[in-house]
C-alpha positions in Angstrom: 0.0 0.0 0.0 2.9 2.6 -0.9 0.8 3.8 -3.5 0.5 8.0 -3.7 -3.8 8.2 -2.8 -3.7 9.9 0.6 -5.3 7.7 2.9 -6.3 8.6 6.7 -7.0 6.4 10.0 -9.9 7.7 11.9 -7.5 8.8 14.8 -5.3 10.7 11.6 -8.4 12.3 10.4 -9.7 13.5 14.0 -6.1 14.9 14.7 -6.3 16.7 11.3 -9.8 18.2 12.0 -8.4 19.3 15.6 -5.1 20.8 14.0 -7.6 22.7 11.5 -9.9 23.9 13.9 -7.1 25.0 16.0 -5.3 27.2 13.1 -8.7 28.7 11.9 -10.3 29.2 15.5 -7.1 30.5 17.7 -4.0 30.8 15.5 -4.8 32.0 11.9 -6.8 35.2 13.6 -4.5 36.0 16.4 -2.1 36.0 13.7 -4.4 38.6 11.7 -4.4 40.4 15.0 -0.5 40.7 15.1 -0.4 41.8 11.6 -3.1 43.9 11.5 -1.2 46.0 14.4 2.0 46.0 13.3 2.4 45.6 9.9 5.7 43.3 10.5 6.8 41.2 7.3 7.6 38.1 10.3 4.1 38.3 11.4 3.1 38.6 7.3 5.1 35.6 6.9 3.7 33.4 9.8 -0.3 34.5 9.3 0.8 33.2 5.8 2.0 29.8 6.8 -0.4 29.4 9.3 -3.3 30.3 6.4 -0.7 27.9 3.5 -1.3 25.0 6.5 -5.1 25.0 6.8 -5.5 25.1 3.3 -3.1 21.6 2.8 -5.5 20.5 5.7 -8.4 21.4 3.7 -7.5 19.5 1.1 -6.4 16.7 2.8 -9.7 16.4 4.2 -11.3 16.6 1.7 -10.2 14.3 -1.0 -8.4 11.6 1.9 -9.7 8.3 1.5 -10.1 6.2 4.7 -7.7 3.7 5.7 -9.9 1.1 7.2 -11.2 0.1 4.4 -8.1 -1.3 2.9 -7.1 -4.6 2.3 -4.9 -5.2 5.1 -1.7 -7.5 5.6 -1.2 -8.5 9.0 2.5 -9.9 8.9 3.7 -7.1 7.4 4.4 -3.3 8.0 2.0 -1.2 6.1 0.5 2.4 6.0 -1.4 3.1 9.7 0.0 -0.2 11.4 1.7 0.9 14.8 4.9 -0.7 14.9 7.0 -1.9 17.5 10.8 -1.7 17.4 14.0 -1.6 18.7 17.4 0.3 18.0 20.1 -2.9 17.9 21.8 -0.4 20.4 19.9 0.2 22.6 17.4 -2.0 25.4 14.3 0.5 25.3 11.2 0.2 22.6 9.7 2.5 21.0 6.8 2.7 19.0 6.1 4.7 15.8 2.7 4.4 13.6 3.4 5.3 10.3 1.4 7.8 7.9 1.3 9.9 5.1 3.6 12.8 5.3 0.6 15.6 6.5 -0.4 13.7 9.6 3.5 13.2 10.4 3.7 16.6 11.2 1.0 16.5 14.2 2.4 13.5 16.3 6.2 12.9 17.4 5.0 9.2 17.4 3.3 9.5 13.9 6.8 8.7 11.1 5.9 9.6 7.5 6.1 6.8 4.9 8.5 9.0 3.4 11.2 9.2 5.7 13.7 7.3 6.3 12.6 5.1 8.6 9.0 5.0 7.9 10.1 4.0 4.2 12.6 1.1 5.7 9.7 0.3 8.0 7.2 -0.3 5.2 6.5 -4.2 4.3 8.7 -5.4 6.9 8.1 -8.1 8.9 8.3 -9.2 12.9 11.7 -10.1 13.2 13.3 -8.4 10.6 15.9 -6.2 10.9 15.8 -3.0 8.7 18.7 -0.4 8.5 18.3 3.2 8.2 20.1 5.6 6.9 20.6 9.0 9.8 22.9 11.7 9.8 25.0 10.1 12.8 25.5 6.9 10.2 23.5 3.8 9.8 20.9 2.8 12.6 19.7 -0.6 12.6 16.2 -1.8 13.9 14.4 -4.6 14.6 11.0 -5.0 14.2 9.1 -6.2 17.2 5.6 -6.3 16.8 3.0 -4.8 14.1 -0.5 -3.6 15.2 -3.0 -2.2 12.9 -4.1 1.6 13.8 -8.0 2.5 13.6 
């Protein structure tokens, strides 16, 4: 399922519908409110982000299809599974679900598809061992357990 349809968990579509209620209720008009009283071109520049953002929410929204109704593998890593693993150097787990590149940005725990490790992640298997290119050199990780998201 690496294919490029945006698809969206429930829990990934309620956290974007918070994150563009939030800009468009609280940030997006105090941000007017700055720049309405002080004309600064860093105040422009943020109400225009902020406005940029809930458009590609929007959008998202709008033309997302839900994951749940996909075909699902259960033995292997795929878009919204939650997956267990562990860094070959280290003794603690962590846990990472991994979604399109939009939602990535609204969880530390959510890992786009995209990066690096979300990308090694994908169709992997309990057991396996994937390797992932970081700046600090190549990170190794084994994959402990898979759990779909929804």
């Amino acid at each position: 399922m690496t294919n490029d349809r945006l698809m969206l968990s429930t829990p990934a579509r309620r956290s974007l519908e918070e994150r563009l209620a939030q800009l468009l209720e609280e940030r997006i008009p105090r941000l007017e409110s700055e720049f309405a009283s002080s004309r600064d071109p860093l105040a422009e520049t943020a109400l225009l982000d902020a406005r940029d953002e809930a458009a590609r929410v929007r959008r998202a929204l709008a033309t997302a299809e839900p994951l749940e109704g996909e075909p699902h593998d259960p033995t292997i890593v795929e878009l919204g599974d939650a997956v267990t693993v562990r860094r070959e150097d280290q003794t603690t787990e962590e846990r990472f679900t991994i979604v399109g590149e939009l939602e990535a940005r609204m969880d530390d725990t959510w890992v786009s598809a995209r990066a690096p490790l979300g990308a090694a992640l994908l169709d992997s298997s309990v057991g396996q061992i994937v390797k992932v290119s970081a700046p600090e050199g190549e990170q190794r990780y084994e994959v402990l357990a898979i759990e779909r998201q929804g």
